[in-house]
N, C-alpha and C positions, 0 to 999 in steps of 0.2 A: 513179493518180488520188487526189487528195487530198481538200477540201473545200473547191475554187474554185469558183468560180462558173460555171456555163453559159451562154455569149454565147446572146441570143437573136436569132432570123432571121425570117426572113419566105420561104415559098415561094413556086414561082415562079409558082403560079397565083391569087398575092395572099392567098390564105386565111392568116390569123394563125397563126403557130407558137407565138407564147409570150405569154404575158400581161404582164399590165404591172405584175405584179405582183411579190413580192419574186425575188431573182435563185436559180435553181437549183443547188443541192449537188453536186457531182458526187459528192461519197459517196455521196450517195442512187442512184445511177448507176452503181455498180461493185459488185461482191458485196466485204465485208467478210474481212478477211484471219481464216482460223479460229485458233481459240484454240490456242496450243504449248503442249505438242509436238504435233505436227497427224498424227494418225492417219489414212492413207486407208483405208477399208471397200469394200473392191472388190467385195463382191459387190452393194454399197447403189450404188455405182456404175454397176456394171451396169447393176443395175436401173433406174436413170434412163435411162440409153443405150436399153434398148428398149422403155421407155413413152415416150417422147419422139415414137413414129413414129407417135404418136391426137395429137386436136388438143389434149387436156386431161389434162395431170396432176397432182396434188393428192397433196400430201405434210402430212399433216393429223397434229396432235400438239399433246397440251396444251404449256405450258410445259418447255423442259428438256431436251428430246426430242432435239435435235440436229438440227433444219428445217433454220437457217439454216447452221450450220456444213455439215450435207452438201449445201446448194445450192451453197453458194460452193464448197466443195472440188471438186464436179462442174464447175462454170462454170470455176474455173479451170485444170481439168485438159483442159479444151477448147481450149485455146489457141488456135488462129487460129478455130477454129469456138465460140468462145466465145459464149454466148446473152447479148442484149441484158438489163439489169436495171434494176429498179424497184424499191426501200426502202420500204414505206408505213408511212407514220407516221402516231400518233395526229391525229387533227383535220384531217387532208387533205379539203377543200373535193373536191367533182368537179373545180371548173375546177382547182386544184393539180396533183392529180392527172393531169390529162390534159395540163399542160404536161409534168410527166416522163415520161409515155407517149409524146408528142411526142418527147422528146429523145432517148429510148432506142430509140425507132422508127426516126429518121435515123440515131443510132449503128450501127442492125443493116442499114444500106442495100447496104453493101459494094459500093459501084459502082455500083451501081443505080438507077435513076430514082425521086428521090427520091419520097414517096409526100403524099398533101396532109393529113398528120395537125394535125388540129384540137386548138389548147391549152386552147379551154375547153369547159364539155361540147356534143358536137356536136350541130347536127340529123341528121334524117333522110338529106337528101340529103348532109352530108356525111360520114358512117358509108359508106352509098353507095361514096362517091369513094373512100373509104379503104378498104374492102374490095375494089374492083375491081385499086386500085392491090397492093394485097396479093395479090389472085389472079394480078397478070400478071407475079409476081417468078418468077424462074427457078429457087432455092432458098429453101425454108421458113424463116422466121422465126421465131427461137429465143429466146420472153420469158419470162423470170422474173420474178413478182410476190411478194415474200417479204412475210409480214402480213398478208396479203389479208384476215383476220378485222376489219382496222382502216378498211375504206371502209364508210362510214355513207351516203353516198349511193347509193342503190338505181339510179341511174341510170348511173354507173357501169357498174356490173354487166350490166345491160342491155346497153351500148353491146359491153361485152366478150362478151356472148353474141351478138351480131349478129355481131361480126367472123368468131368464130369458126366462126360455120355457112355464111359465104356469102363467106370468104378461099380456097376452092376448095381446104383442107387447106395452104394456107400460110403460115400464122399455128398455131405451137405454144407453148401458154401451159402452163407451170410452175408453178404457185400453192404457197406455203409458208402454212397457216393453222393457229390452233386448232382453228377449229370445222369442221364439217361445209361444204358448198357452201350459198351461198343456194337458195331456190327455184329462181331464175330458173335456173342451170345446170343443175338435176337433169334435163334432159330429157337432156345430154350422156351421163349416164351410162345412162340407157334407150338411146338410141343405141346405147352400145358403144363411144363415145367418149371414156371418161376411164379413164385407171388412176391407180388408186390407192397408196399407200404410207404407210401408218398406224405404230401405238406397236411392236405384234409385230417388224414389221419394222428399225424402226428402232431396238429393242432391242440392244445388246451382249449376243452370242454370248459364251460361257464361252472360246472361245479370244480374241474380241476384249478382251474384260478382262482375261486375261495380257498382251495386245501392251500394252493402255493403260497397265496399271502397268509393267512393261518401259519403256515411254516415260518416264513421271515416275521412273521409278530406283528403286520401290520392288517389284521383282520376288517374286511370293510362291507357296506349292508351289501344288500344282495342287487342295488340296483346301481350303486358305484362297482359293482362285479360286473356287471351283464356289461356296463358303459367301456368299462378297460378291456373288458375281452372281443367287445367291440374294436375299439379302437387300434389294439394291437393285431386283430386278427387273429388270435391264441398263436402268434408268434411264439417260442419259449424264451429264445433270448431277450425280445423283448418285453416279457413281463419279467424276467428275471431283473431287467434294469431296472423297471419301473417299483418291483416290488424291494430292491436294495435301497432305490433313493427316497421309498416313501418311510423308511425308518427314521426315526426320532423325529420324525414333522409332527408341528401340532396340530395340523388339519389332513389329516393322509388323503382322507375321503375328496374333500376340495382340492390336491393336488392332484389326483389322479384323474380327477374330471377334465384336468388340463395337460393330462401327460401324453408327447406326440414324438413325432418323427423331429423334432426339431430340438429333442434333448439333446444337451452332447455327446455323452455317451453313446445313446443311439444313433446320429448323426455320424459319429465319427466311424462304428461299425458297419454301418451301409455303406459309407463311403468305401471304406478298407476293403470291406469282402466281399460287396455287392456290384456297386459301381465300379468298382475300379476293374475288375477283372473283365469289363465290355467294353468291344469295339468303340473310337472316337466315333462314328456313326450313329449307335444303337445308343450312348447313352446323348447323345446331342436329341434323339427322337424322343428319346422316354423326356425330357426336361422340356421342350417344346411340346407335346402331349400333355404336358402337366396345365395348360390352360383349361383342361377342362377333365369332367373327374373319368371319364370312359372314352376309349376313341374305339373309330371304325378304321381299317387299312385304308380307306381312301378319304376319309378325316385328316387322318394322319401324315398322306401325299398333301393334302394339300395344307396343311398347316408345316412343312418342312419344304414344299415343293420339288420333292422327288417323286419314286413312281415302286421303289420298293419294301415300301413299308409295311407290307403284308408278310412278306417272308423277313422281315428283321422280326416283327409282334411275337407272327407264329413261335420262329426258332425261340424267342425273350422266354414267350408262358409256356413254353415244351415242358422246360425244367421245373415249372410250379414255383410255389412257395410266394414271388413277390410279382408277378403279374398273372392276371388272373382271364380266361375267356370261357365267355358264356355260349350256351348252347345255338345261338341263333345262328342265322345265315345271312346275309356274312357277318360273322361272328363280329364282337366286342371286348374289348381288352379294357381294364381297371387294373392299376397298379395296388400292390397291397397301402394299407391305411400310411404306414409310416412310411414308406416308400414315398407314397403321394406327398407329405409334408414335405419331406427335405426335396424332391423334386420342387418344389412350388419356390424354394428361399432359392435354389438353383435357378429357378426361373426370374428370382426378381432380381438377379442379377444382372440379367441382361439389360440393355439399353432402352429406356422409354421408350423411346420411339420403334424399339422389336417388337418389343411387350405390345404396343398397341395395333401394331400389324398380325400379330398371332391372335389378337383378338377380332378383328377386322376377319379377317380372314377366316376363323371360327363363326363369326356370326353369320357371314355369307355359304358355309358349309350347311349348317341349321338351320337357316331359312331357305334353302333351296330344296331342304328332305323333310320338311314339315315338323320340327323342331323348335316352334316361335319361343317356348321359355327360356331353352339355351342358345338361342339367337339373340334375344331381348337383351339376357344376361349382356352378353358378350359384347353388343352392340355397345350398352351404355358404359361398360368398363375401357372400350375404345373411345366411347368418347364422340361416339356417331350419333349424335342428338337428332337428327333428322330421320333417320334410319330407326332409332328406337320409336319414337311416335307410331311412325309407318306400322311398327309389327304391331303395336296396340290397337291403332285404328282395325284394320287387317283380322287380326288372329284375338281381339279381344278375348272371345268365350274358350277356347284353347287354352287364356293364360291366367284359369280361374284355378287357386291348387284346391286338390283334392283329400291331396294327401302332403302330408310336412313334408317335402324333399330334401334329400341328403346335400349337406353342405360339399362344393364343387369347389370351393378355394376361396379367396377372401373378397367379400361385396364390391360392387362397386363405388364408387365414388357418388356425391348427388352433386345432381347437374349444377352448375352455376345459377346463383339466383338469376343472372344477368338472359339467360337462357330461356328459364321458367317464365320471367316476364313474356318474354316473347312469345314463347309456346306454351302455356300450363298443361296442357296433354303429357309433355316432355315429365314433369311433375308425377302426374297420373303414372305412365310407363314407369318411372322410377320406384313408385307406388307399389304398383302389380309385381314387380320384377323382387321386392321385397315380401312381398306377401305370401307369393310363389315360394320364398324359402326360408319361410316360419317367422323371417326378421319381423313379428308385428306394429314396435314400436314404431322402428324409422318407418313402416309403411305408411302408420298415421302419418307421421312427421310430412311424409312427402304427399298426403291428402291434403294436410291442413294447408301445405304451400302453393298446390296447385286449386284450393278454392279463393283462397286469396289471392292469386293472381288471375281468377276467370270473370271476374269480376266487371270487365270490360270489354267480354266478349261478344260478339255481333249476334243475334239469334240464331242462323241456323248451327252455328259451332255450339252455341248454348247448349241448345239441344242434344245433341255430340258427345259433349262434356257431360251432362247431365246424368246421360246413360249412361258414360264410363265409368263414372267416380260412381253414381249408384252402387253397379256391379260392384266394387272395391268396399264402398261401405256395407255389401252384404258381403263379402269375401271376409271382411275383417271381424264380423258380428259372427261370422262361421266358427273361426278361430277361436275366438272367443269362448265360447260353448253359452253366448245368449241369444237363445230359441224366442224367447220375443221378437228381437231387434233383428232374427231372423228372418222373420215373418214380414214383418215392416217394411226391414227393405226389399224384401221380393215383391210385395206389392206395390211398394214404388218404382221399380224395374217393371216391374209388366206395365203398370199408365203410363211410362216411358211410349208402349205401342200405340197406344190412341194419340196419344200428344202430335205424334205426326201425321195423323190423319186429318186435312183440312177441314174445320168446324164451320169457316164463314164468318167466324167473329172477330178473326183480325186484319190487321192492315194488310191487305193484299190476296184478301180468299174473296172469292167471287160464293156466294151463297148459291148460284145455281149450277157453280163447278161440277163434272157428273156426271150430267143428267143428260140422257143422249135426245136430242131434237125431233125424235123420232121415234119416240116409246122408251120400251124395255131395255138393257142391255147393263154392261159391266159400269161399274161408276169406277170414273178415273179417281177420285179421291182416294179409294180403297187401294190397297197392295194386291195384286195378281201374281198369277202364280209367274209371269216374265216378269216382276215387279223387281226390282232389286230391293223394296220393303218386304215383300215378302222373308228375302230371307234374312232380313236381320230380324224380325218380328219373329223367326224359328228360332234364332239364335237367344233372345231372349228370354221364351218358354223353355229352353233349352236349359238355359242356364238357370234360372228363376226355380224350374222345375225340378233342376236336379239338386238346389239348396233345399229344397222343402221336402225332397224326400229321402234325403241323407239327415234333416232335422224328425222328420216322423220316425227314421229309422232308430235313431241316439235315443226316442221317446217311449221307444218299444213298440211303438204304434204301425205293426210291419202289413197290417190292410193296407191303410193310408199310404205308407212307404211306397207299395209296388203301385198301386193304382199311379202316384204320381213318379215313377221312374220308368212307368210306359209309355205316358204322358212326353216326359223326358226324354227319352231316346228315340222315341218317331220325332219330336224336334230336331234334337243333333243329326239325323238322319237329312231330314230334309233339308238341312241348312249345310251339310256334307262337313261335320265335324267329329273328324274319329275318335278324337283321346275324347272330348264328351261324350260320344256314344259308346267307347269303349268302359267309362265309368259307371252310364247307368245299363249298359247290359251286363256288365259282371255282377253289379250289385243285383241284378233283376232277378240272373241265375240263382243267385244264392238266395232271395228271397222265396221263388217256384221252389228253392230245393224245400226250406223250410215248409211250409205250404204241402211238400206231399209232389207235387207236379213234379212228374220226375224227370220223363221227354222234353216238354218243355225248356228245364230247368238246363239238362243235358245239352240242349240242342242249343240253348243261348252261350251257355258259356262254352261251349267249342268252337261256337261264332268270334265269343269276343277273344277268344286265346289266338285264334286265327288272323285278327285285327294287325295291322300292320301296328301300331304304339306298343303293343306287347312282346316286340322283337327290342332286343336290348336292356341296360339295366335299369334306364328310365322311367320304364311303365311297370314293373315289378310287382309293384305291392298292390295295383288296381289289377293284375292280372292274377293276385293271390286269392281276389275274391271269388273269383269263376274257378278255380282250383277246388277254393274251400266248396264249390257247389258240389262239384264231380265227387268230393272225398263224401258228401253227405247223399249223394244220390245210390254211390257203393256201398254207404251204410244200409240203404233202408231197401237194396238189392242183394244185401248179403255178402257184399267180395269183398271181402277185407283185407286183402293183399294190395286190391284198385284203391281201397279209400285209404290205406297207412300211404300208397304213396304218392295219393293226392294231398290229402293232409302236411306232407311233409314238404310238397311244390306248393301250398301255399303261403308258406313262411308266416313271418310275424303282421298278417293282414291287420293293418293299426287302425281297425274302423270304428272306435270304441267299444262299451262293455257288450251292446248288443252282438257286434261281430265278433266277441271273445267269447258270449253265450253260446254262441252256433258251433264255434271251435271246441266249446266245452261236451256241448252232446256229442261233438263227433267222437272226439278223444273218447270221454266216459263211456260209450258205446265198444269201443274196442277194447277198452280194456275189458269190461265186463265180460267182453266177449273171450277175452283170454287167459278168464279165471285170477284178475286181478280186481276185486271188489273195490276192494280198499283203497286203492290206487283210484280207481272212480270215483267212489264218492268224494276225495281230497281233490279231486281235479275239479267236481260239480263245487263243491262250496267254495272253491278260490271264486269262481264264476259268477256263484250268488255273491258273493262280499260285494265283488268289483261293479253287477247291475243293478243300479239305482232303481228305487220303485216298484210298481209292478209290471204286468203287461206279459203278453201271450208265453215270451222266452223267461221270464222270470216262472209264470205255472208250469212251463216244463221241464225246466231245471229243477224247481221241488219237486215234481212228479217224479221224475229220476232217481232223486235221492234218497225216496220212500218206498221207491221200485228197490232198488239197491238193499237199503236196510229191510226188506220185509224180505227179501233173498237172503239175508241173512241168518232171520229170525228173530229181531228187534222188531217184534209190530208195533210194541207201545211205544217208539219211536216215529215209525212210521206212520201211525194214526195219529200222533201227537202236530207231526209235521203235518200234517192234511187237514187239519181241524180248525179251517179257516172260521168258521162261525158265521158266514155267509149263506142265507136260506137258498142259494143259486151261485153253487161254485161253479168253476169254469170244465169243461167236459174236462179237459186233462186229469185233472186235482180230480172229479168226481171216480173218471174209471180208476185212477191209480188208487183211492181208497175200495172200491170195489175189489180189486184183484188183492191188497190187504187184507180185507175182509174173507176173501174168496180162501187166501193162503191160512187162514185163524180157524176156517173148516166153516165158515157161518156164511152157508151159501143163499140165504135169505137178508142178511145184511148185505151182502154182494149184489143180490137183485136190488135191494134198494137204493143203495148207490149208485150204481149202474146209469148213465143216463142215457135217451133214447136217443142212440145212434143212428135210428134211421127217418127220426121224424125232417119235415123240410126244413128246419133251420138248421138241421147236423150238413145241409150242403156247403155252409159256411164254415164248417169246421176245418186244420189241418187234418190233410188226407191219413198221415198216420195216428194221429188220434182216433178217428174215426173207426180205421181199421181195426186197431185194436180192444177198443169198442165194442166192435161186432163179433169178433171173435172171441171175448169173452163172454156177449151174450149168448154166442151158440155153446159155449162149456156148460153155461149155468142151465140149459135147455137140457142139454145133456144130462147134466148130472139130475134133472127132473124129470127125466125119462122121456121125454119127449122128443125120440130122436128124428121124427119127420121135420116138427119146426127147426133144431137142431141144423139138419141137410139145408132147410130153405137158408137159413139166414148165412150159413158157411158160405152157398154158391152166392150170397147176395154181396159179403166179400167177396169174394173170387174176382165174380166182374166188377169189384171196384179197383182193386188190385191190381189185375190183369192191365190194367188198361195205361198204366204205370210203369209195371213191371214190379212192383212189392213182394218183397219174399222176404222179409226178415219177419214181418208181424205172425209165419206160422212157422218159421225156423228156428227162433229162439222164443219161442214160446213154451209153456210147459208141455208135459207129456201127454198132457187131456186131447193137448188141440192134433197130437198126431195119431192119438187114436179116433177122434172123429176124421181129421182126411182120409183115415182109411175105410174104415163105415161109410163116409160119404161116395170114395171110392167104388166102393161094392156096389152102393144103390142106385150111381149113375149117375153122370157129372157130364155140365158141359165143356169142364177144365180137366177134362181125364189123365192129356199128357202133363201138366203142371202139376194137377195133384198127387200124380203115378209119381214124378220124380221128388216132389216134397216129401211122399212116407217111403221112399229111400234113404232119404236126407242127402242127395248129391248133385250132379248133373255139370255141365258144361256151363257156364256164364257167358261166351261167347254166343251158345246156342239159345239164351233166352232170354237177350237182348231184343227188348222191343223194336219194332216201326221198320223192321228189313225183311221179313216174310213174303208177300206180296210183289216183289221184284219183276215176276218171270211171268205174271197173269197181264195178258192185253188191258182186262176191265175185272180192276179189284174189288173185294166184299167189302159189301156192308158191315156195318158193325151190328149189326141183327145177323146178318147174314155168317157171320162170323161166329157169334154166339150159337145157332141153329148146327153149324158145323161141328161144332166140340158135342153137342148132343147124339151126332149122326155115329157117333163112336162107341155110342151106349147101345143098349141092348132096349133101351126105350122106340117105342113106335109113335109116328107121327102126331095117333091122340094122346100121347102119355106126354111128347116134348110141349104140346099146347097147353099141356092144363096146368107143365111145372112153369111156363113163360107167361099163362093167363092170355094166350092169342086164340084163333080161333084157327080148325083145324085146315080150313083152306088157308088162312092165311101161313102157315106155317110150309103148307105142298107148295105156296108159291115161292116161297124162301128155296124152299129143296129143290126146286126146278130151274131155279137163279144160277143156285150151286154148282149144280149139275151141268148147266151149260158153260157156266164159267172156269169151273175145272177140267169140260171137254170129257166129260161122266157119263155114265148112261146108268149106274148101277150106286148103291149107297155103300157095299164095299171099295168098289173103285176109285169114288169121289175121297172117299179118307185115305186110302193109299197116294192118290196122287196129292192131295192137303198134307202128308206129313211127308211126303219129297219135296215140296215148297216149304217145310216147317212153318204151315201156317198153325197148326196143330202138338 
């Protein structure tokens, strides 16, 4: 169809079909041919195909989005079921309008008796007609309205919400809009009636941006991909720019690393379709906002000095697509990537002397709500050289990065040499405030200038200095990735604490400084705990401790690691520094998870997620680690719904290969878990490529991948992989050729392998090694007919398990381990409700969740006592629970007597009736 004209008719029940007004488009009438090279998104596709079966669905996106290209692509991959269309254009009158609903209505009749569609806006009674005629069609009615944001007449709308509630579901409307629905439809979606499809969805995916560049002929690796799809936000129109201006360049790759909101093309689109269409208010706030890369509503008051900035944001990110808010309370707004560029050149348009007051202003925002890097920032970009020091002295250990932070707009300035003389600290801040945002060269730059300028300072600043620039040259040695120079300087940070301890050997220390006149007592030389050395002597360990164990952690060395990040975070604690304590309890969590600890593990990182740093977009990717703990604590609990969508809340946690290992088991684990093998093992060896060396996550990721392939039936792979040639492999490597062996039928190679899970150095083992360990040595017991040993060493897991919560090491095990829980079962268990519901294979996850049973008892059990309970459920008698525990038989009645009172018992069926009303049982 072209752009002729539409004959108009008359129905045959006389009612007017068309107006007499100008002659109808047939463009307006057919979906528009999408932009070449024409990408189809088959899963966006889809997604039309089964929202289409409610009466309403709404494909809503600001400008740019790709509405109308994926309607038409959809429309016309429908071919003979292709849905009726409607173009609405600006200034369409109602009666306009409903001539082309008219014409699009008889186009979708397909044989059918025609329907009495009114051309101009109808009455009552003939909505009526047209609804009835719509109910008595034999297949649904398939209309597309693209622009729907462009009908100005409320009646309209009306007429479309009448059809839709009373065409008996046969009338399905498509709507392509910017905005949200009117009023008048929102009851649809209380209903249950409308699906949606918004900016996320309609995003380009990191693989759709290779296909689209692939399309345009400018195909680029896979990590100038990730970086553009980044950059635009899988905007479409603006990869679509990006991917037209990288043709015929002779570095596409390098141009695209630099391609932003500040292109003109793009620049000039925002302008047109984005900016311009907002209030002088709202876009005066988005350009003043742009000093910094996320605001809060009363950020934002006060960097404008009004008082309604909460409901301009809201109303801004309603719409999606170029501002964006985060879940927190009170939420946070980030403008999309290119949005933020061209706000930022909008911003330096303003007057220096604004510009420096909107940072003024920001800085004193951020240092009033415990924000010192983006105060720091802010401070030196105004220009507040005194004020910046301040936050150095002040929030040092706060302003040590952790992680690379996202670039917030363009650096600041470095102070005037004239400054530095005066202050070198000023120097140092400038330092930190770079280092803070990966800039490492200028960081040196502004080291080297503020040691040249300390040069003359008085001793006690000396000392001052000393300690700051340390910190900085272990900040910079971080970055770096050299773990010597690591080392080095945390040990010259911590002699930093003795250096202020009065020794007696300089000018002005009294040798008997101290020592109280009168015996015993506190030596004033030393820091106490009202010391004010105290707490910077925590801040120190604080810091010192959490370089060393973020250095053990990169080395694989994750004993080491946690020992020193408990070390660590009782520092930060006592020195009352959250974003450091928030960094070593997420990393702690994730270490317990690894380790097996699973409570623990559990309990630290919903500590640190609950941290106030963790509110907003600033502390994100440190609060991805306590994420990734929860996703791995769901793994090895079985709830793989909890861990896909903790896994997926931890995002891209960038803590190198070690913390990519951990993400590797979890991933490899689900998938496994959902009949995708293959997919596993490609996920474990990206993981081994990327972990340097050996060490604990390096033998479990082989272990994994020999797990996997001998699942397959590749054991000469799997034994090939395992065959370290080491007279003392590591238990992981050892059981995983075991269970190889086990899989090959050679269950005598399997004992040999095997290694002794429960001798005393297996307490050092991860908790899931272990377990699985033991449960493979109870298969092999089994399969040697010795099913008493067999029962002993199951319950010997059990309680190591239980005590965790562990259930994946007998749920996805082989078939063996569920025919011994059930045996075991029969013979008497003191895990009877755990292993009842294990050889069901089901059960509630809510209900057996550790460390909440106990609630409702004045004076809780023991964990003997606990155990002795889960026996009281067997059919075993007092001598028979003593000889399977090895206690003596008083000792065990005085356990039952413990119970009994503590339960408010008098009877040993009562006491377990009331134990499994508390689900202690």
């Amino acid at each position: 169809m072209g752009v002729g004209r539409v004959p108009q008719q008359r129905s045959s029940d006389g009612i007017a079909e068309a107006s007499a007004g100008p002659p109808l488009l047939a463009s307006r009438l057919a979906p528009p041919a999408p932009p070449a090279p024409v990408l189809l998104r088959p899963r966006l596709l889809r997604r039309l195909d089964d929202a289409v079966a409610g009466a309403l669905t709404l494909v809503r996106a600001p400008a740019g989005w790709g509405k109308t290209t994926l309607l038409a692509t959809w429309a016309r991959a429908a071919g003979e079921e292709s849905p009726a269309w409607v173009q609405v254009e600006p200034g369409d009158s109602g009666q306009r309008l409903w001539a082309y609903l008219a014409a699009a209505l008889r186009g979708a009749a397909r044989g059918e008796p025609d329907a009495p569609v009114p051309a101009a806006p109808p009455r009552p009674d003939q909505l009526e007609l047209l609804a009835a005629a719509l109910a008595a069609r034999d297949r649904p009615v398939r209309l597309v309205l693209d622009d729907l944001h462009r009908v100005a007449d409320p009646a309209v709308l009306t007429g479309l919400e009448f059809l839709l509630r009373h065409s008996a579901g046969r009338l399905r409307l498509v709507v392509g809009a910017r905005v949200d629905l009117p009023p008048v439809l929102h009851r649809l979606r209380l209903a249950g009636d409308l699906s949606e499809v918004g900016p996320d969805e309609l995003a380009f995916t990191t693989d759709e941006v290779a296909d689209l560049l692939v399309a345009h002929g400018v195909p680029l690796p896979a990590a100038a991909v990730a970086r553009l799809a980044e950059r635009t936000g899988g905007w479409p129109a603006g990869l679509r720019f990006a991917a037209l201006a990288a043709r015929g360049r002779p570095e596409p790759e390098r141009w695209a690393e630099r391609f932003g909101g500040d292109h003109p093309d793009v620049a000039a689109y925002l302008r047109a379709e984005v900016l311009a269409g907002l209030p002088a208010t709202a876009r005066d706030l988005l350009r003043r906002c742009a000093v910094g890369g996320a605001v809060r509503a009363d950020l934002a008051d006060a960097l404008t000095g009004g008082t309604d900035a909460g409901q301009l944001l809201a109303g801004l990110a309603r719409d999606g697509g170029f501002l964006h808010r985060d879940d927190s309370e009170p939420p946070w707004y980030r403008p999309h990537p290119l949005l933020a560029d061209l706000l930022r050149d909008e911003l330096a348009g303003l007057a220096e002397r604004d510009r420096r007051d909107l940072h003024r202003r920001a800085a004193d925002w951020y240092a009033d709500h415990d924000r010192p890097a983006e105060a720091l920032r802010h401070a030196l970009t105004a220009g507040e050289w005194d004020r910046a020091t301040g936050l150095l002295l002040t929030h040092w250990p706060e302003l040590v990065p952790y992680e690379r932070a996202a670039s917030a707009g363009p650096p600041p300035a470095p102070p005037p040499a004239e400054a530095v003389r005066r202050d070198p600290e000023l120097a140092l801040a400038a330092g930190v405030e770079r280092a803070y945002a990966g800039d490492t060269a200028a960081a040196t730059a502004r080291l080297r200038e503020a040691m040249a300028a300390a040069r003359s300072l008085p001793a006690p600043r000396r000392d001052r200095f000393r300690r700051l620039a340390t910190t900085l040259e272990l900040t910079l040695a971080r970055l770096a990735g050299d773990h010597p120079e690591v080392r080095r300087a945390a040990a010259r940070l911590l002699a930093t604490m003795a250096a202020r301890v009065p020794t007696g050997d300089g000018p002005g220390d009294d040798p008997t400084a101290g020592r109280r006149p009168d015996g015993p007592g506190p030596d004033p030389g030393l820091p106490t705990d009202d010391d004010p050395r105290t707490g910077e002597d925590a801040d120190v360990r604080a810091v010192a401790g959490t370089a060393l164990a973020l250095t053990d952690l990169a080395e694989g060395d994750l004993r080491a690691a946690g020992a020193r990040f408990a070390g660590a975070l009782a520092a930060a604690r006592q020195a009352d520094r959250p974003r450091t304590e928030l960094v070593g309890a997420a990393r702690a969590a994730l270490l317990h998870a690894v380790a097996g600890d699973l409570v623990p593990a559990e309990e630290t990182a919903r500590a640190a997620l609950a941290m106030p740093p963790c509110q907003g977009w600033s502390s994100r990717t440190d609060c991805g680690y306590a994420h990734l703990a929860l996703a791995l604590v769901a793994v090895y609990r079985d709830e793989p719904a909890e861990a896909t969508a903790e896994l997926a809340a931890s995002g891209p946690a960038n803590g190198g290969p070690a913390v990519g290992a951990v993400a590797a088991l979890c991933r490899a684990a689900l998938l496994r878990d959902a009949g995708e093998p293959a997919a596993a093992i490609e996920v474990v060896l990206r993981a081994r490529e990327e972990l340097p060396g050996g060490g604990e996550l390096a033998d479990r990721l082989l272990a994994l991948e020999a797990d996997l392939r001998g699942e397959q039936g590749d054991l000469d792979t799997a034994r090939r992989l395992l065959a370290t040639g080491a007279p003392d492999p590591a238990p992981v490597l050892a059981s995983a050729l075991a269970r190889v062996e086990l899989r090959a039928g050679d269950v005598r190679a399997a004992g040999y392998a095997l290694p002794d899970w429960d001798a005393p150095d297996a307490a050092g083992w991860p908790l899931p090694v272990r377990l699985g360990a033991g449960v493979l040595a109870a298969v092999l017991a089994g399969r040697a007919g010795d099913d008493r040993r067999a029962g002993r060493l199951l319950e010997r897991v059990l309680d190591l398990a239980g005590r965790q919560g562990h259930r994946r090491v007998f749920t996805r095990a082989e078939p063996a381990v569920r025919d011994l829980l059930a045996a075991h079962l029969d013979s008497g268990t003191a895990h009877w409700p755990v292993v009842s519901e294990l050889t069901r294979g089901g059960g509630d996850p809510a209900e057996r969740s550790p460390g909440g049973p106990q609630r409702a008892l004045d004076e809780p059990l023991t964990e003997r006592e606990l155990t002795i309970l889960r026996y009281l459920q067997s059919i075993l008698s007092n001598v028979e629970i003593a000889g399977e525990l090895s206690l003596s038989v008083n000792t065990v009645k005085t356990h039952v007597r413990n119970i009994y009172r503590k339960l408010d018992a008098t009877r040993r069926r009562e006491a377990v009736r009331r134990a499994r009303e508390l689900r202690l049982i």
